[in-house]
C-alpha positions in Angstrom: -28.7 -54.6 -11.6 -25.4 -55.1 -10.8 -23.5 -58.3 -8.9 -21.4 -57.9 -6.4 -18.2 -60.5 -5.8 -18.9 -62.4 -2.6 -15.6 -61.7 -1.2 -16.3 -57.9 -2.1 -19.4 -57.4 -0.6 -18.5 -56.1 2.8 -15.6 -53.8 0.9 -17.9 -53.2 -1.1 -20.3 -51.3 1.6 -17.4 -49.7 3.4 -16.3 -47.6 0.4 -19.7 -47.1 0.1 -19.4 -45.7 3.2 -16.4 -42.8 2.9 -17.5 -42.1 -1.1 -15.1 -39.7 -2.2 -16.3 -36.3 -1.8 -15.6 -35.5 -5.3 -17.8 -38.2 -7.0 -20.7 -37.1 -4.3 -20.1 -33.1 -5.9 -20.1 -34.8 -9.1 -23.6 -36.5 -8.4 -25.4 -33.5 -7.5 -23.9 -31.4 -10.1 -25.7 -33.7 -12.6 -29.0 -33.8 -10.9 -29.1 -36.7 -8.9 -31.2 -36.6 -5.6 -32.1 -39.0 -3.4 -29.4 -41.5 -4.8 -29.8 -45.1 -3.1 -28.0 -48.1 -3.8 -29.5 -51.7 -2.3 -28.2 -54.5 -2.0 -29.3 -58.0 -1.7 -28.4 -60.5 0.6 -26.9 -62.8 -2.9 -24.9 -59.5 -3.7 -27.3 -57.9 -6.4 -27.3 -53.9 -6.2 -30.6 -52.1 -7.4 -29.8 -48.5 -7.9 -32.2 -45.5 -7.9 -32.1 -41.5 -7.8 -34.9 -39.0 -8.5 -34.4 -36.3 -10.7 -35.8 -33.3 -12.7 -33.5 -32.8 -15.1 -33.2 -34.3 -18.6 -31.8 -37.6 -19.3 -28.7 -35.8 -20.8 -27.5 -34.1 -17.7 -28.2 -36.9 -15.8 -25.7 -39.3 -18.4 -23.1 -36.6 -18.6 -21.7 -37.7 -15.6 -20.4 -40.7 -17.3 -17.5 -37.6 -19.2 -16.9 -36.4 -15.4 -12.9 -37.7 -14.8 -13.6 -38.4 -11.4 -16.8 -40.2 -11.9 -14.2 -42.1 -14.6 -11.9 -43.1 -11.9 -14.3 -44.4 -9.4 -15.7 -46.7 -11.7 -12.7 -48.1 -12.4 -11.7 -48.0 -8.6 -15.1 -50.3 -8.4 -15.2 -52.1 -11.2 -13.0 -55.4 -9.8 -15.7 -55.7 -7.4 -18.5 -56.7 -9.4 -19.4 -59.8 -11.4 -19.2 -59.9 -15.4 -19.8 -56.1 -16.1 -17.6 -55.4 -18.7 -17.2 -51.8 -19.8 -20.9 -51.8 -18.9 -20.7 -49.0 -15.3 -23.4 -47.6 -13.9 -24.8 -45.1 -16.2 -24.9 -46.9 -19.0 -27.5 -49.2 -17.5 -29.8 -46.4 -16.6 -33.2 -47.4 -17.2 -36.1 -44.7 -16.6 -39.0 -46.3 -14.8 -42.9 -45.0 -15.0 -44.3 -44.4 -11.3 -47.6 -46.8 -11.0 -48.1 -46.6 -7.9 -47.4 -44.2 -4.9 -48.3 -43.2 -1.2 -46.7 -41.4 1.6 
């Protein structure tokens, strides 16, 4: 989980809202689906995507150039991340419980 800046949090959304189309090519290209972000109402972001594809394709995006300079486009936004982005805080989670 990430924390957003209160005084980010509605620019925040809005880029959220026109994502470059390059970073969204990138995404799919590294099999991401059904990528939501969250956010809570203090400015905490839970992540998730689904994917089939090993754990490697999915952290290669982190060596895509443009995925590079979004990140860095985003990072002044959030609260004591560091060099930490996005994919290096991927966790895989174990489905215990499901229904439709």
């Amino acid at each position: 989980m990430f924390k957003i800046k209160e005084e980010h949090k509605e620019e925040y959304k809005k880029h959220h809202q026109n994502v470059w189309p390059e970073v969204l090519n990138v995404i799919r290209r590294n099999g991401r689906k059904n990528y939501s972000i969250f956010m809570t109402p203090e400015g905490f972001l839970f992540g998730y995507f689904e994917t089939l594809d090993r754990i490697e394709k999915i952290l290669s995006i982190e060596d895509q150039e443009i995925n590079k300079k979004w990140q860095d486009f985003m990072a002044p936004y959030f609260e004591n991340i560091g060099n930490n982005y996005a994919e290096k805080r991927i966790v895989t989670l174990e489905e215990v419980f499901h229904t439709d």
